[in-house]
SEVEX-392838 format. One line per 8 residues: number of its first residue (from 1); their letters; for each residue x, y, z of C-alpha. Coordinates in steps of 0.1 Angstrom, whole numbers, plus 5000, padded with zeros to 4 digits. Each point is the difference from the previous one (the first is absolute). Layout:
! residues N
NUM	A	X:Y:Z ~ ...
//
This chain:
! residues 154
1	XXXXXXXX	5943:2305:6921 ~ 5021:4991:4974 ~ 5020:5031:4980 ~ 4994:5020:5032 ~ 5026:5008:5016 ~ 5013:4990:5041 ~ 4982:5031:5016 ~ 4968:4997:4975
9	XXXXXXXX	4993:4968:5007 ~ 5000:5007:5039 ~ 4977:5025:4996 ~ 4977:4980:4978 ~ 5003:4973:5030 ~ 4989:5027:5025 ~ 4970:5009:4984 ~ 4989:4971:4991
17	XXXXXXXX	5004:4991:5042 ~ 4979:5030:5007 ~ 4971:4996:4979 ~ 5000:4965:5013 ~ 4999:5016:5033 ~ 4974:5021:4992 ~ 4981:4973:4988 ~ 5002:4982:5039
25	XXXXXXXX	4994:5033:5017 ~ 4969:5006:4979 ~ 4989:4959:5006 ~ 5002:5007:5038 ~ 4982:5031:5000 ~ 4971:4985:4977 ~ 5002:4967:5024 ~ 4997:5022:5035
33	XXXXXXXX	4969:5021:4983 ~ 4981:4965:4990 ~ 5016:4977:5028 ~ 5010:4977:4984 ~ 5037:4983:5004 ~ 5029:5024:4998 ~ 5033:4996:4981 ~ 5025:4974:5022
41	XXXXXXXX	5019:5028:5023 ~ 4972:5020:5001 ~ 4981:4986:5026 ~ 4982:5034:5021 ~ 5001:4976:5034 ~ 5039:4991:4998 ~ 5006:5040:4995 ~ 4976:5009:5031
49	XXXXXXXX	5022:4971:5022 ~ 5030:5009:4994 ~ 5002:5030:5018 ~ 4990:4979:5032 ~ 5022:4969:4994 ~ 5031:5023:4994 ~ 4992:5025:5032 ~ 5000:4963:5021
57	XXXXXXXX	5032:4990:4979 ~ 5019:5034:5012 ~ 4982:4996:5035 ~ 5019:4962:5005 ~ 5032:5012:4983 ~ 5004:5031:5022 ~ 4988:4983:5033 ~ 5025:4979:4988
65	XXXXXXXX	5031:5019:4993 ~ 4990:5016:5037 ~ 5002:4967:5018 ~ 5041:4994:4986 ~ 5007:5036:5003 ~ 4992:4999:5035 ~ 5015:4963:5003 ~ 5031:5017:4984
73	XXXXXXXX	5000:5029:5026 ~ 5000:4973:5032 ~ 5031:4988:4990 ~ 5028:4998:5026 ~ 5027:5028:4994 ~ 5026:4990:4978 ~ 5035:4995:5023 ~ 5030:5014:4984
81	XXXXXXXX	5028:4974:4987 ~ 5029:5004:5024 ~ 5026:5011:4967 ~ 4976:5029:4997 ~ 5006:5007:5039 ~ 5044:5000:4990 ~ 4996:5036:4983 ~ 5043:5011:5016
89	XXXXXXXX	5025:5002:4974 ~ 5022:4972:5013 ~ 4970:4977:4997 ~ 4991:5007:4966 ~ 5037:4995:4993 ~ 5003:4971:5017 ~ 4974:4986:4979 ~ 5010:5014:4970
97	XXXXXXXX	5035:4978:5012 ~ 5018:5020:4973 ~ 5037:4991:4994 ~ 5032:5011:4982 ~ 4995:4974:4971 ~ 4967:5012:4992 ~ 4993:5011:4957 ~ 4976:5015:4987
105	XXXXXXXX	4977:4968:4993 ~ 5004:4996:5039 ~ 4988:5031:5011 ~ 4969:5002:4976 ~ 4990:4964:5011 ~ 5006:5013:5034 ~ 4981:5031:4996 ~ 4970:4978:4982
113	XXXXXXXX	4997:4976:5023 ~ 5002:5027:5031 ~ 4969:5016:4980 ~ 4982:4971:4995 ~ 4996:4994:5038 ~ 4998:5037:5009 ~ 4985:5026:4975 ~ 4975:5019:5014
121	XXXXXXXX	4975:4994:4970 ~ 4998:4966:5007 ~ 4993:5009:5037 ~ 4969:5008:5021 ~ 4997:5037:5008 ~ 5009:4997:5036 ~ 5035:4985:4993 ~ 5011:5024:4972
129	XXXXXXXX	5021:5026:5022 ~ 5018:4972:5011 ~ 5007:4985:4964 ~ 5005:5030:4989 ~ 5030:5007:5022 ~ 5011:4968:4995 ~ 5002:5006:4962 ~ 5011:5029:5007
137	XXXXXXXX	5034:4984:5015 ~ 4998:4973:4977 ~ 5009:5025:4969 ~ 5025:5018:5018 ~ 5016:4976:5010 ~ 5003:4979:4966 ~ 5006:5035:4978 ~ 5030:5004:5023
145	XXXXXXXX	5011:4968:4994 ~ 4993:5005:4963 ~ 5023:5033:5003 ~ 5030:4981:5016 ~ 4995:4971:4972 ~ 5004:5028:4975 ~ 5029:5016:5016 ~ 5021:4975:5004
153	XX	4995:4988:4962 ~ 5022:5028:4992
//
């Protein structure tokens, strides 16, 4: 392999690999017609039992993956956090507790932190309208803020 270059010497390797390959397929073929002892990974019974050890495999993984799905299902229903229940503009706002010597670094902390309890993405599916209007507020509320931060540094 040596003066050959990168991709010649690769392609040197990979024939070489296939006549050795060759040279087991042939082996096992010769061994199956005389019966004699196969090539290691060639066994004829380990092929014939796989089929049946991997359709019981699937069979205990599935009967499985039934038995928690349907534990999953019984569940009680999930009860809704009362600050999801507060979905008025005066509660948000009263939460939101913003004042007149907010900054900039107040209200995004303020906006974060609001998020962080209330996105709807981090929410089950059944509270979402609710977060949703709550987020809803939540921005309105701060990008006013924002706008009278703005106006009054000019």
């Amino acid at each position: 392999m040596f003066g050959m270059s990168v991709f010649q010497s690769v392609l040197e390797r990979l024939r070489a690999e296939q006549t050795m390959q060759a040279d087991t397929d042939a082996e096992g073929e010769e061994a199956a017609r005389d019966g004699s002892q196969p090539p290691i990974g060639r066994s004829p019974a380990f092929v014939v039992e796989t089929p049946a050890l991997t359709t019981a495999a699937f069979g205990a993984v599935e009967r499985a993956y039934r038995d928690l799905a349907a534990a999953e299902r019984a569940e009680e229903p999930r009860v809704m956090p009362d600050h999801l229940r507060r979905t008025g503009l005066a509660d948000v706002a009263a939460e939101l507790d913003l004042g007149e010597g907010e900054t900039g670094l107040t209200l995004a902390a303020k906006r974060r932190r609001f998020a962080a309890e209330n996105h709807p993405d981090r929410l089950p599916p059944e509270f979402r309208a609710n977060a949703t209007m709550r987020m809803k507020l939540a921005n309105m509320l701060i990008d006013e803020a924002s706008r009278r931060l703005g106006q009054s540094a000019n």
